[in-house]
Backbone as XML, in Angstrom:
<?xml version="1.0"?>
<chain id="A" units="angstrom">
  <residue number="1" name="UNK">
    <atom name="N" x="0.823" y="-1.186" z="0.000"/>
    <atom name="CA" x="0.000" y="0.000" z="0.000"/>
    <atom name="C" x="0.874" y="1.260" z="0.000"/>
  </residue>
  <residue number="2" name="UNK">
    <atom name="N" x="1.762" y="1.249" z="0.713"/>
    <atom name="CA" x="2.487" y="2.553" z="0.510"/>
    <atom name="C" x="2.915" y="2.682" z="-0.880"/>
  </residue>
  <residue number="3" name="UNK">
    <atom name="N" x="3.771" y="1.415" z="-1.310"/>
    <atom name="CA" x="4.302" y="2.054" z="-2.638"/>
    <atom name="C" x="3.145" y="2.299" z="-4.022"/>
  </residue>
  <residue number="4" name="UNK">
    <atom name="N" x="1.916" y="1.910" z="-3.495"/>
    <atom name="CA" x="0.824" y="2.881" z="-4.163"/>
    <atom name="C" x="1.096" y="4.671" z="-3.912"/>
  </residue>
  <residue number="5" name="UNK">
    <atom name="N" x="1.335" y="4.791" z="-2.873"/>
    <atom name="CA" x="1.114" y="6.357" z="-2.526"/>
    <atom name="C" x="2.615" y="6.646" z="-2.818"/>
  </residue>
  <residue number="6" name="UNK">
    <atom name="N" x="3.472" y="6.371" z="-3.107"/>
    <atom name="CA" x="4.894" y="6.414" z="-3.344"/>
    <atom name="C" x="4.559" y="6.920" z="-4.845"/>
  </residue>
  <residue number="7" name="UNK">
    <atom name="N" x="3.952" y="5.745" z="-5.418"/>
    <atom name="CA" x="3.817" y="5.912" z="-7.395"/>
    <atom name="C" x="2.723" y="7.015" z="-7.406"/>
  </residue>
  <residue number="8" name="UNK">
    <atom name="N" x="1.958" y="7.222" z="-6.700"/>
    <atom name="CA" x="1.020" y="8.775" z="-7.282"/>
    <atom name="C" x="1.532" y="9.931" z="-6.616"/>
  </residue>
  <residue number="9" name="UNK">
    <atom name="N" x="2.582" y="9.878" z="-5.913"/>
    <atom name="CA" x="3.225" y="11.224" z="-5.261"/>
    <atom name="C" x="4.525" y="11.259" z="-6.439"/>
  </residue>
  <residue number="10" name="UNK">
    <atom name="N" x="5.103" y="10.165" z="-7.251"/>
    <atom name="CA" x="5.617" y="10.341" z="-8.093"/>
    <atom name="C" x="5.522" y="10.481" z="-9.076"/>
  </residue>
  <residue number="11" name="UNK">
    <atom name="N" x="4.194" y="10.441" z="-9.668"/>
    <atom name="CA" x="3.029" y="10.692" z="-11.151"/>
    <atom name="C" x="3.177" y="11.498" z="-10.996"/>
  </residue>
  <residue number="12" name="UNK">
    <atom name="N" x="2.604" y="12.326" z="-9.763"/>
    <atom name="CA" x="1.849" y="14.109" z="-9.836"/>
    <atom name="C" x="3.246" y="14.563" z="-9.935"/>
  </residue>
  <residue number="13" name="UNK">
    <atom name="N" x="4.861" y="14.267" z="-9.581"/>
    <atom name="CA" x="5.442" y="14.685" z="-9.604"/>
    <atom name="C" x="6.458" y="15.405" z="-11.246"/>
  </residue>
  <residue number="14" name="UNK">
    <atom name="N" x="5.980" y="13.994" z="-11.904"/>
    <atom name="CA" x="6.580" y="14.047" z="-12.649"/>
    <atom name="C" x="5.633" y="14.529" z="-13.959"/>
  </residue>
  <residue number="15" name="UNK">
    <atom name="N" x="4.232" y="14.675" z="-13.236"/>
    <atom name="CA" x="4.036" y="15.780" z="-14.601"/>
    <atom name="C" x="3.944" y="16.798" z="-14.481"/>
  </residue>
  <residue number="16" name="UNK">
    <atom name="N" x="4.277" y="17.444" z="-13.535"/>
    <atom name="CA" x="4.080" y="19.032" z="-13.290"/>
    <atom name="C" x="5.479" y="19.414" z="-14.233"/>
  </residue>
  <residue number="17" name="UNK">
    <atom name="N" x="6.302" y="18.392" z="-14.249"/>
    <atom name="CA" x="8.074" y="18.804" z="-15.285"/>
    <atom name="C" x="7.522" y="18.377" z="-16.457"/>
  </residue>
  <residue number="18" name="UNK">
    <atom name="N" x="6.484" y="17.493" z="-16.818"/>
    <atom name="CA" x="6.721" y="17.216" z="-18.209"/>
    <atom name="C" x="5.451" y="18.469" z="-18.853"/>
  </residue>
  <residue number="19" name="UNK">
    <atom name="N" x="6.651" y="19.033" z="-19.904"/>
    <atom name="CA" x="6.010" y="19.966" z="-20.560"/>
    <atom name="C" x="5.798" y="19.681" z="-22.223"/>
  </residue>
  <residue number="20" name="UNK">
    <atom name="N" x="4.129" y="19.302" z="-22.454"/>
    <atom name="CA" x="4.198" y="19.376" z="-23.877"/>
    <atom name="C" x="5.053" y="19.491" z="-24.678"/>
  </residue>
  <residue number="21" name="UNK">
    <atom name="N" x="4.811" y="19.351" z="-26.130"/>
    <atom name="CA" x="5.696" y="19.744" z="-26.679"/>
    <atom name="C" x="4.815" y="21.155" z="-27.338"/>
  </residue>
  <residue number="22" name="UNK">
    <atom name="N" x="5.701" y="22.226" z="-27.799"/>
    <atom name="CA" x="5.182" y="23.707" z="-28.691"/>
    <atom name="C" x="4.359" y="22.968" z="-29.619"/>
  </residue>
  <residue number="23" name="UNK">
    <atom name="N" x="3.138" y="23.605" z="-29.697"/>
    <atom name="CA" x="2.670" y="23.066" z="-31.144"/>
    <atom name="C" x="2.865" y="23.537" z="-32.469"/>
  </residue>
  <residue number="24" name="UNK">
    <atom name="N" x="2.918" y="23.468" z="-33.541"/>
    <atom name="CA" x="2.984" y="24.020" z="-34.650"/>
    <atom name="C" x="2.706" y="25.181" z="-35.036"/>
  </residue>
  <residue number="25" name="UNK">
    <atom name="N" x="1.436" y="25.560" z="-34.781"/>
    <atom name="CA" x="0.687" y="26.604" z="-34.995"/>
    <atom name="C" x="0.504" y="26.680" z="-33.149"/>
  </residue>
  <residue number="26" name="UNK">
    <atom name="N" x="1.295" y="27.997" z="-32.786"/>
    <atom name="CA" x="0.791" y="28.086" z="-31.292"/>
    <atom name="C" x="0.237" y="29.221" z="-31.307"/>
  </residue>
  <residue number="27" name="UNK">
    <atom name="N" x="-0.279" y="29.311" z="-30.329"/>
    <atom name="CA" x="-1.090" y="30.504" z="-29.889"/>
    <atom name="C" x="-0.624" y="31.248" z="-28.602"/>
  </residue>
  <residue number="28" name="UNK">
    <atom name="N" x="-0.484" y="32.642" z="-29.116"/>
    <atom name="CA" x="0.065" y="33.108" z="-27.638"/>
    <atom name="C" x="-0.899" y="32.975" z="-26.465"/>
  </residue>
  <residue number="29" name="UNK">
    <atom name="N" x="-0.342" y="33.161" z="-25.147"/>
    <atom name="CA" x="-0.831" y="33.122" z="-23.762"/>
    <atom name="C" x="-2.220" y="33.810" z="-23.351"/>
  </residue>
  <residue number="30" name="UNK">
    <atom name="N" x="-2.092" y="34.930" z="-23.821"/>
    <atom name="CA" x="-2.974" y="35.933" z="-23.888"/>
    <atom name="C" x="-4.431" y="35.618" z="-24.580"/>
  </residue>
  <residue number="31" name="UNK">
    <atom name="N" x="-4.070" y="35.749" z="-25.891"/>
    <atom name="CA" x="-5.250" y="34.703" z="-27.054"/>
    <atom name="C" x="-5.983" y="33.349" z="-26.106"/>
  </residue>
  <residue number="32" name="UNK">
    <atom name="N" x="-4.612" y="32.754" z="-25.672"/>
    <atom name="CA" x="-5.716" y="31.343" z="-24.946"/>
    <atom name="C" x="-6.635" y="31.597" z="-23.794"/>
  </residue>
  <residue number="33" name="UNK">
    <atom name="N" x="-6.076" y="32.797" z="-22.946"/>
    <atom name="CA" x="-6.904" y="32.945" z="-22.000"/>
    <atom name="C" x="-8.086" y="33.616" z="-22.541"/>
  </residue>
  <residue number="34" name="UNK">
    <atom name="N" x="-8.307" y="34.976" z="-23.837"/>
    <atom name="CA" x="-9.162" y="34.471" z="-24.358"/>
    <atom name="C" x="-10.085" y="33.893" z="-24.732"/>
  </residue>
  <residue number="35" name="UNK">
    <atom name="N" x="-9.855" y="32.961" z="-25.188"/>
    <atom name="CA" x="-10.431" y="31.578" z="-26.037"/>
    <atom name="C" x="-11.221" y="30.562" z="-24.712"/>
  </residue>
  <residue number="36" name="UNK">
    <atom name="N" x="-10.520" y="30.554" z="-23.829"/>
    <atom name="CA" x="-10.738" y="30.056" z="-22.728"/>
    <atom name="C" x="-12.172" y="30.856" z="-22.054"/>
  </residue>
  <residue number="37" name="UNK">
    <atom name="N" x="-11.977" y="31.996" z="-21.957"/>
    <atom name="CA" x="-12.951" y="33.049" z="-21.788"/>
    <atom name="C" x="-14.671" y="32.725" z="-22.218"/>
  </residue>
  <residue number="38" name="UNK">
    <atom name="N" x="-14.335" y="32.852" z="-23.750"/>
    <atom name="CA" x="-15.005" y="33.397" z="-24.652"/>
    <atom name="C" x="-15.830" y="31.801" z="-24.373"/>
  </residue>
  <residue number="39" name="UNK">
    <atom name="N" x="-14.894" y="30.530" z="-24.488"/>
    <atom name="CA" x="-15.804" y="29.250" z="-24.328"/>
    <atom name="C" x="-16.608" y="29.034" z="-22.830"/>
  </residue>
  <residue number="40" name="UNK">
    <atom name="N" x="-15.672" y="29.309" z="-21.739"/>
    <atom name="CA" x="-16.591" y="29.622" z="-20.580"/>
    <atom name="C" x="-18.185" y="29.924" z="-20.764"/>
  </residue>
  <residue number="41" name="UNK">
    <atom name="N" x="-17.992" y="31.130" z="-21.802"/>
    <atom name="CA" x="-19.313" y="31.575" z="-22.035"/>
    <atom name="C" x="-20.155" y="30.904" z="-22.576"/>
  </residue>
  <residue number="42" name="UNK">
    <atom name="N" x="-19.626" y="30.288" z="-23.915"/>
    <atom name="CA" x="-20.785" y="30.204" z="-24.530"/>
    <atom name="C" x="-21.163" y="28.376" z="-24.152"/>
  </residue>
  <residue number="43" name="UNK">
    <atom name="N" x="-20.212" y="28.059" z="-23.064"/>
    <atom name="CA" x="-20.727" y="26.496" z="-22.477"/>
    <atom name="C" x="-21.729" y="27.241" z="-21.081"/>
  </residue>
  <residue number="44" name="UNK">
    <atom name="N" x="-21.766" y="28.488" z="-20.291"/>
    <atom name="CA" x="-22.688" y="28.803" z="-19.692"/>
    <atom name="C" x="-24.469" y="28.909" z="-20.546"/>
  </residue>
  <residue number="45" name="UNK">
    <atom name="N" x="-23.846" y="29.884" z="-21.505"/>
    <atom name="CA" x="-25.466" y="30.034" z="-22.198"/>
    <atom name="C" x="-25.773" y="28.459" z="-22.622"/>
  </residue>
  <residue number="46" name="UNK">
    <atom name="N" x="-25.164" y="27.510" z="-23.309"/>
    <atom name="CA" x="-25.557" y="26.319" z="-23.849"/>
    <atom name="C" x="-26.432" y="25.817" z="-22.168"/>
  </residue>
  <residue number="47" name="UNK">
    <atom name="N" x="-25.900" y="25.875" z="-21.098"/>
    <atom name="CA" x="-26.399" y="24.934" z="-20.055"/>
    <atom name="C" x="-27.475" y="25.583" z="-19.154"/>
  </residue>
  <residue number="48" name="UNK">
    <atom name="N" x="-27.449" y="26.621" z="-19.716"/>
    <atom name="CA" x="-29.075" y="27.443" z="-19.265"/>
    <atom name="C" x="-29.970" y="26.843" z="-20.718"/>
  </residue>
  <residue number="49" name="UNK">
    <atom name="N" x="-29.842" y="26.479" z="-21.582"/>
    <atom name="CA" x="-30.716" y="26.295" z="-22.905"/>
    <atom name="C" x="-31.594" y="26.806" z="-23.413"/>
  </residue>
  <residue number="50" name="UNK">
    <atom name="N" x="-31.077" y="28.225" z="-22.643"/>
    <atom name="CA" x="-32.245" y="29.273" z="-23.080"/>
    <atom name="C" x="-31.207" y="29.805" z="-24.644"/>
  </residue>
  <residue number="51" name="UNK">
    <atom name="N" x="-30.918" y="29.355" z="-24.966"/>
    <atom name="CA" x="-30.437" y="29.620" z="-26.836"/>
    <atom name="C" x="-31.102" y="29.077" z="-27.944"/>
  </residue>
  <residue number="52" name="UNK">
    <atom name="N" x="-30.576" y="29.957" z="-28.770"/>
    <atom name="CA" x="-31.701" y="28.927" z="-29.905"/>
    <atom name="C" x="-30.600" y="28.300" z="-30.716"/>
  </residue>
  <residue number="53" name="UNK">
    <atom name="N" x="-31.207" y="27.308" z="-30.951"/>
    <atom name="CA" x="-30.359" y="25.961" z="-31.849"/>
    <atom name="C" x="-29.590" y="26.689" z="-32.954"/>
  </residue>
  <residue number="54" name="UNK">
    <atom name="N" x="-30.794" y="27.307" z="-33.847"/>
    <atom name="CA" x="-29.918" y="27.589" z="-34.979"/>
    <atom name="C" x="-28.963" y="28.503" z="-35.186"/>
  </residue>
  <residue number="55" name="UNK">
    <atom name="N" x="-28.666" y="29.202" z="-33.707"/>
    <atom name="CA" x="-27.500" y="30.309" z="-33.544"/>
    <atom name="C" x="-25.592" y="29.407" z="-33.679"/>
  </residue>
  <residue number="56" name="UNK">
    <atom name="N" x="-25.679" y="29.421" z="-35.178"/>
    <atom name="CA" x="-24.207" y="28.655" z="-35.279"/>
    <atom name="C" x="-22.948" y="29.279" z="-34.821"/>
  </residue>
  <residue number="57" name="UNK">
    <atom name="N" x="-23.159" y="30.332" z="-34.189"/>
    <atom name="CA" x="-22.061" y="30.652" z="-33.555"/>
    <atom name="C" x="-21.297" y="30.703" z="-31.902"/>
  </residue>
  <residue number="58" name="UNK">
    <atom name="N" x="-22.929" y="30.054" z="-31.576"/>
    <atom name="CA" x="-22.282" y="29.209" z="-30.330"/>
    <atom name="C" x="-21.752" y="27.867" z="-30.562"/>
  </residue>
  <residue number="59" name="UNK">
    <atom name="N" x="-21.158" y="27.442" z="-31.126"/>
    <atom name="CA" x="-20.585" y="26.251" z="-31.720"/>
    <atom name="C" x="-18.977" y="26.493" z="-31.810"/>
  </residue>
  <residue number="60" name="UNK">
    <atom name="N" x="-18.761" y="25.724" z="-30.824"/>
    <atom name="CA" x="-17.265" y="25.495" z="-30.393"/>
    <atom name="C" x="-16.830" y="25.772" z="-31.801"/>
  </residue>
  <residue number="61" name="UNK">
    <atom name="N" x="-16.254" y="25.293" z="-32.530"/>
    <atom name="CA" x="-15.694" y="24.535" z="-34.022"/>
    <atom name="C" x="-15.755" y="26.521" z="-34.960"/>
  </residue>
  <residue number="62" name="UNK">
    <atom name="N" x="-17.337" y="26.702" z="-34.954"/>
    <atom name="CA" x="-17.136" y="28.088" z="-35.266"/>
    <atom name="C" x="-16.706" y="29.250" z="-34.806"/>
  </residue>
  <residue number="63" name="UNK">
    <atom name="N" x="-17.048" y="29.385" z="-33.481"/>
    <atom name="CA" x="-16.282" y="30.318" z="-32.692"/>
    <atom name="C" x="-14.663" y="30.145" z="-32.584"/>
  </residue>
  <residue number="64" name="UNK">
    <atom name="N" x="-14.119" y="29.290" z="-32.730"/>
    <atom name="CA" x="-12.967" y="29.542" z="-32.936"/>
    <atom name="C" x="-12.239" y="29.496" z="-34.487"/>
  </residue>
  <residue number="65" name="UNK">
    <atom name="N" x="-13.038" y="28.875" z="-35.336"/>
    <atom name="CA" x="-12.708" y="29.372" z="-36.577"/>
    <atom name="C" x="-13.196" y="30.506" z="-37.108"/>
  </residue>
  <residue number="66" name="UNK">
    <atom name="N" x="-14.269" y="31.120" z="-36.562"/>
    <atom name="CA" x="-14.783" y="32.573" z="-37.134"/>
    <atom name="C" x="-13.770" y="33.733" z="-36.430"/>
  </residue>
  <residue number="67" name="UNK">
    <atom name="N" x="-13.898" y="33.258" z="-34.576"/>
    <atom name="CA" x="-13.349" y="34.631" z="-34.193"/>
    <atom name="C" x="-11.776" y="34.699" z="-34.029"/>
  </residue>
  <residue number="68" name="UNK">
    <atom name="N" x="-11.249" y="33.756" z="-33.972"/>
    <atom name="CA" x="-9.627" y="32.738" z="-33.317"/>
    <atom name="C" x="-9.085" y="32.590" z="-34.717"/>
  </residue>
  <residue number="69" name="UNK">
    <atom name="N" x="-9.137" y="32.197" z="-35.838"/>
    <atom name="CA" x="-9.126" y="31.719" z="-36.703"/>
    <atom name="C" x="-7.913" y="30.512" z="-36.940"/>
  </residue>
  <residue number="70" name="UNK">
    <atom name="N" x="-8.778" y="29.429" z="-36.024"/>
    <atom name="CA" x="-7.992" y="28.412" z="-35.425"/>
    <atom name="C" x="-8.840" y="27.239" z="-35.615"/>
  </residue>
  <residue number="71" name="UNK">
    <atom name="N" x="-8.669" y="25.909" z="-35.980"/>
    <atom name="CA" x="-9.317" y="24.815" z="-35.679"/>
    <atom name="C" x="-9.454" y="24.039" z="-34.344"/>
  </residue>
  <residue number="72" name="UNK">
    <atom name="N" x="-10.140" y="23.284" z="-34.328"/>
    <atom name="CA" x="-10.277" y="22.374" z="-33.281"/>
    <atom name="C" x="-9.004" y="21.714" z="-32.568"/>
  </residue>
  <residue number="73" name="UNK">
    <atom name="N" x="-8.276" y="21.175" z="-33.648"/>
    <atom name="CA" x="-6.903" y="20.583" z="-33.611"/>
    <atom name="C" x="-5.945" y="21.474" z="-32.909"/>
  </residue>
  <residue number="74" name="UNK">
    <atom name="N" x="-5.874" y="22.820" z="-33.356"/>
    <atom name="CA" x="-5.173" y="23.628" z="-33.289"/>
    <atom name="C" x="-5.059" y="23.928" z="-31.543"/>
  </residue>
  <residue number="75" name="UNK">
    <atom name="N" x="-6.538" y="24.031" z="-31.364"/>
    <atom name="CA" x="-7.127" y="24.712" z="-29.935"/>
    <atom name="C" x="-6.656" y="23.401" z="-28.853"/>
  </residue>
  <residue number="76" name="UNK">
    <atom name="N" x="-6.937" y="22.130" z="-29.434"/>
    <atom name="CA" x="-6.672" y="21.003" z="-28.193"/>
    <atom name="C" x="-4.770" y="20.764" z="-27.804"/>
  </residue>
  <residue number="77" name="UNK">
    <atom name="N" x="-4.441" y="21.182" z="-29.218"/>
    <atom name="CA" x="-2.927" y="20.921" z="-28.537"/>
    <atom name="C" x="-2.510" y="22.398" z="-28.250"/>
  </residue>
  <residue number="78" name="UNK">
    <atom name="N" x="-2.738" y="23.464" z="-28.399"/>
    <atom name="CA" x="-2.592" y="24.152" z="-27.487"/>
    <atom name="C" x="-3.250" y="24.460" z="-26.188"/>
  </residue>
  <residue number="79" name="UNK">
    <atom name="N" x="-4.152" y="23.445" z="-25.616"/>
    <atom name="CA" x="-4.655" y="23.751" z="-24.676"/>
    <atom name="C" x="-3.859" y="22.808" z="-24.236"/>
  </residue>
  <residue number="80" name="UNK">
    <atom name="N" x="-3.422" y="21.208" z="-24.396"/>
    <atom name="CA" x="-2.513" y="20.403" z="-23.455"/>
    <atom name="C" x="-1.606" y="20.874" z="-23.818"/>
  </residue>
  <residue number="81" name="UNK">
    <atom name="N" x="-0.958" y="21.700" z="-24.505"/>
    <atom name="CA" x="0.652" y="22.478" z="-24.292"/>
    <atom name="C" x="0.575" y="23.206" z="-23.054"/>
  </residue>
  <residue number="82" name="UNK">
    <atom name="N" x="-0.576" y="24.167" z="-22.652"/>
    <atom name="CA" x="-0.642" y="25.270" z="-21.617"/>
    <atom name="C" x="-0.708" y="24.416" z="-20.280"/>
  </residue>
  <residue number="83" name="UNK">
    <atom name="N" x="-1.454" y="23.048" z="-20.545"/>
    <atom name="CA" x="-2.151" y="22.496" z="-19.407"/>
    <atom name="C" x="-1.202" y="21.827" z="-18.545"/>
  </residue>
  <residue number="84" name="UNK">
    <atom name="N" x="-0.466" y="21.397" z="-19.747"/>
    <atom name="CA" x="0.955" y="20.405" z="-18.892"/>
    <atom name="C" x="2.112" y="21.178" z="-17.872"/>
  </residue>
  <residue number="85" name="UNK">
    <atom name="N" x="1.626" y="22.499" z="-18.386"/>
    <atom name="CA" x="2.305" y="23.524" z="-17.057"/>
    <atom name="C" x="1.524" y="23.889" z="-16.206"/>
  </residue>
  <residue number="86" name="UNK">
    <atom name="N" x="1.188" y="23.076" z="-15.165"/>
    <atom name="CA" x="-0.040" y="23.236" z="-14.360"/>
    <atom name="C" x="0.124" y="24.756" z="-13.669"/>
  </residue>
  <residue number="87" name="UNK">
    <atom name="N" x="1.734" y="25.219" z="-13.094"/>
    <atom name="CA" x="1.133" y="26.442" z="-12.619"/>
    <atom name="C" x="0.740" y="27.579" z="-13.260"/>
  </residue>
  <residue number="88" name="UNK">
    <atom name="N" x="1.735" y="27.457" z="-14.901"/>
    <atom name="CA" x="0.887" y="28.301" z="-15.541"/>
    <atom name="C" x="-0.733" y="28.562" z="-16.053"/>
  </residue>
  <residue number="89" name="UNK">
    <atom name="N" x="-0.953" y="27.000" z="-16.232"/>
    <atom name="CA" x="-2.588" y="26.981" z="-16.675"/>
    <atom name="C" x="-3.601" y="27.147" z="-15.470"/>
  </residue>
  <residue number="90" name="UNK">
    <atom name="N" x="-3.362" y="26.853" z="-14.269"/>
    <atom name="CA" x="-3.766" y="27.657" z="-12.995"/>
    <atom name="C" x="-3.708" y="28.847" z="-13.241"/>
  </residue>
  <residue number="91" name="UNK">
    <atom name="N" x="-3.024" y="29.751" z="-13.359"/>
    <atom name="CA" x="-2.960" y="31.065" z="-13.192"/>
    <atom name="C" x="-3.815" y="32.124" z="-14.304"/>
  </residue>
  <residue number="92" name="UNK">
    <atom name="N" x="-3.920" y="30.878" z="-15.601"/>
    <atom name="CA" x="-4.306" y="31.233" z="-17.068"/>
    <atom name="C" x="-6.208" y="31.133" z="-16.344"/>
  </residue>
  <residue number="93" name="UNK">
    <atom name="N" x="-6.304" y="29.997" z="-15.611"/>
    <atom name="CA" x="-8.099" y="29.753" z="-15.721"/>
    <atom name="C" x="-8.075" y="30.936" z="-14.164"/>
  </residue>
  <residue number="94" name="UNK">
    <atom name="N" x="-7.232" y="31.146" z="-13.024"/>
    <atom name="CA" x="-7.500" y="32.450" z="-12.540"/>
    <atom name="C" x="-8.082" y="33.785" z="-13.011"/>
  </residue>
  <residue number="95" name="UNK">
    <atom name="N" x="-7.026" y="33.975" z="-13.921"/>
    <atom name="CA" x="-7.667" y="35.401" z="-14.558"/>
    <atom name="C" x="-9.045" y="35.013" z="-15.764"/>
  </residue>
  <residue number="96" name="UNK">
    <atom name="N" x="-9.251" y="33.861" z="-16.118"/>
    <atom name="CA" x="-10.514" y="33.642" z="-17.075"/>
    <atom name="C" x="-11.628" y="33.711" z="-15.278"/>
  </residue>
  <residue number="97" name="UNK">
    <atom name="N" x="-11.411" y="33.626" z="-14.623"/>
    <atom name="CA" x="-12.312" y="33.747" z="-13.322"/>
    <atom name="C" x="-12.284" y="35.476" z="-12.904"/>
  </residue>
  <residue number="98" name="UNK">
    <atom name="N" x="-11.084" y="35.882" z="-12.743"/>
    <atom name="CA" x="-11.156" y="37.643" z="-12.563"/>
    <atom name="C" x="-12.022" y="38.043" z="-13.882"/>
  </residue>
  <residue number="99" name="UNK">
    <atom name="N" x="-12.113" y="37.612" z="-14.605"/>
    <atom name="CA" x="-13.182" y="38.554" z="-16.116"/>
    <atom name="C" x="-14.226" y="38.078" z="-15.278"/>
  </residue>
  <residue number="100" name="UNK">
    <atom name="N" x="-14.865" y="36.814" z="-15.697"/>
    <atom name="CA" x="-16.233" y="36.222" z="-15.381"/>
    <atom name="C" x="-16.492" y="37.386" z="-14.271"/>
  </residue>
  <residue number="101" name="UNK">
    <atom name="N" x="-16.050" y="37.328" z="-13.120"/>
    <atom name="CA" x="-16.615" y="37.662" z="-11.900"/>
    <atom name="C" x="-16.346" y="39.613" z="-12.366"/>
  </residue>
  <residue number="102" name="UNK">
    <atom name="N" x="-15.559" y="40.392" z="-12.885"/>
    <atom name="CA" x="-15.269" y="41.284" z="-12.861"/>
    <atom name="C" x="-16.671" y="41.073" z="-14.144"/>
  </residue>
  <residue number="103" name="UNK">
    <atom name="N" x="-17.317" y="40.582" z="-15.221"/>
    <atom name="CA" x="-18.776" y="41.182" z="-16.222"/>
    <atom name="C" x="-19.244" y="40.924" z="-15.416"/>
  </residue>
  <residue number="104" name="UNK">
    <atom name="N" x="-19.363" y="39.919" z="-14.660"/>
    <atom name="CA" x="-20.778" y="39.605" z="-13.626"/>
    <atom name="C" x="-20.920" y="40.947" z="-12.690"/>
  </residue>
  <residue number="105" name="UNK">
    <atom name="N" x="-20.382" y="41.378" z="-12.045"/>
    <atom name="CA" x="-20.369" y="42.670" z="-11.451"/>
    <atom name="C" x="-20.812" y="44.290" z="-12.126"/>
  </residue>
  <residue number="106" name="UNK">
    <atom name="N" x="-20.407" y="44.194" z="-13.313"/>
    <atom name="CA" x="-20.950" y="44.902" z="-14.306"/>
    <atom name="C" x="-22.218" y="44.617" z="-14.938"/>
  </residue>
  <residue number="107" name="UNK">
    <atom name="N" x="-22.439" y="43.463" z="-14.749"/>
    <atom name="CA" x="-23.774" y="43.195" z="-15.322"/>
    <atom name="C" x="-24.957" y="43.389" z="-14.836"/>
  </residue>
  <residue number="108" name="UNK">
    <atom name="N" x="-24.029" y="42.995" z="-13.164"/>
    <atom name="CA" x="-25.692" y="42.798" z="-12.455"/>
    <atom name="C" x="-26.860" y="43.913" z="-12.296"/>
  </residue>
  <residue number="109" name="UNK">
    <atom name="N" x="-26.572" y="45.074" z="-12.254"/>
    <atom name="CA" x="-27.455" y="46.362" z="-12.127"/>
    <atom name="C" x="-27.765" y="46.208" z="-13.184"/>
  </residue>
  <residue number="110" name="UNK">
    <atom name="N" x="-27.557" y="46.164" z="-14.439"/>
    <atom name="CA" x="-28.648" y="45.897" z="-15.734"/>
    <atom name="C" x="-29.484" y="44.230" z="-15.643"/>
  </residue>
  <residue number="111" name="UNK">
    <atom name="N" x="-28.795" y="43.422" z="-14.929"/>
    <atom name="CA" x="-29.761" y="42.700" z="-14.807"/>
    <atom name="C" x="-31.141" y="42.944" z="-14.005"/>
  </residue>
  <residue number="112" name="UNK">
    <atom name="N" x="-30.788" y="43.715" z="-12.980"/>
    <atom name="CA" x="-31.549" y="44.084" z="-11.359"/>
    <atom name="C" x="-32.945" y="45.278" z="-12.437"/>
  </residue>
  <residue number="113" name="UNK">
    <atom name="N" x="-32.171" y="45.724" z="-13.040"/>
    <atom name="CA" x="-33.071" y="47.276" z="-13.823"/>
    <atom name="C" x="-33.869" y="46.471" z="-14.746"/>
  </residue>
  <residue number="114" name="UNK">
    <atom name="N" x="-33.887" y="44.776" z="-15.456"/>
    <atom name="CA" x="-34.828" y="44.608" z="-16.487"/>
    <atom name="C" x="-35.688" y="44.028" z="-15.857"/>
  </residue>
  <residue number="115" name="UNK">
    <atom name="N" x="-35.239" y="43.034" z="-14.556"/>
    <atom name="CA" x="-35.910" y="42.562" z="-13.595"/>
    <atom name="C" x="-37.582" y="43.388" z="-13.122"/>
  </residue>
  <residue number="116" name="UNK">
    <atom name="N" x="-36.693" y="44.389" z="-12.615"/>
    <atom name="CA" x="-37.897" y="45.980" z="-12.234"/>
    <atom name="C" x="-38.719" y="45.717" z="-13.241"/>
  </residue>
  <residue number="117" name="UNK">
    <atom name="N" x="-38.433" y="45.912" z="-14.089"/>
    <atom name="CA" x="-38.910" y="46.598" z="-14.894"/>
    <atom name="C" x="-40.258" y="45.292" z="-15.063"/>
  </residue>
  <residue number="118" name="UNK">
    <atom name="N" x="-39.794" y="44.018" z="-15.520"/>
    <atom name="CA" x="-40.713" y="43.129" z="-15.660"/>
    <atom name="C" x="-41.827" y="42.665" z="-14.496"/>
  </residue>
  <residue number="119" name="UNK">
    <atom name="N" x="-41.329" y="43.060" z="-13.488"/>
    <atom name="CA" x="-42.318" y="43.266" z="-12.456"/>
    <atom name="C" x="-43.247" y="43.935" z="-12.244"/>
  </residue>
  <residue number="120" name="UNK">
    <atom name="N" x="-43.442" y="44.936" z="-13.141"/>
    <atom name="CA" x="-44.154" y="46.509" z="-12.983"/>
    <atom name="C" x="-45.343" y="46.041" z="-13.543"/>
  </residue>
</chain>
């Protein structure tokens, strides 16, 4: 039993060093947090299902080929390039949490004002 907890204190160890490899087409730091962002979102509106189907631009695949102008491929190995540096990709989904919470704060008084309003 220990050298169970021996081999997963030496897993977690040894992937926090192993770093992807660059991908081909990379994407800077900035862009991914981004991208990261922008999907946050539109996997929130999908799981309220208050969207309508035929809006193709909540669609993973398009949103990043319309606005990113990046494929699918492109987006997954640069996301396990970022990911395999756990403290960087920690720090990357931090600040995708400082936006969220920094619109949500901006939002909410226009939410609170349509609210009113539908009450009246």
């Amino acid at each position: 039993m220990k050298y169970i907890g021996l081999l997963v204190v030496l897993f977690f160890m040894s992937c926090d060093r192993h770093e992807a490899p660059k991908p081909k087409v990379f994407v800077e730091e900035n862009i991914m947090i981004d991208i990261m962002y922008d999907l946050t979102i539109v996997q929130a509106i999908k799981s309220t299902g208050e969207y309508v189907l035929a809006d193709s631009s909540l669609e993973v695949k398009n949103l990043l080929r319309d606005k990113y102008k990046i494929d699918e491929k492109t987006w997954i190995a640069n996301n396990k390039y970022y990911a395999s540096n756990l403290k960087k990709y920690n720090a990357m989904i931090a600040e995708v949490h400082q936006r969220l919470e920094k619109q949500k704060l901006e939002m909410e008084p226009k939410v609170k004002k349509v609210e009113d309003k539908s009450k009246k």
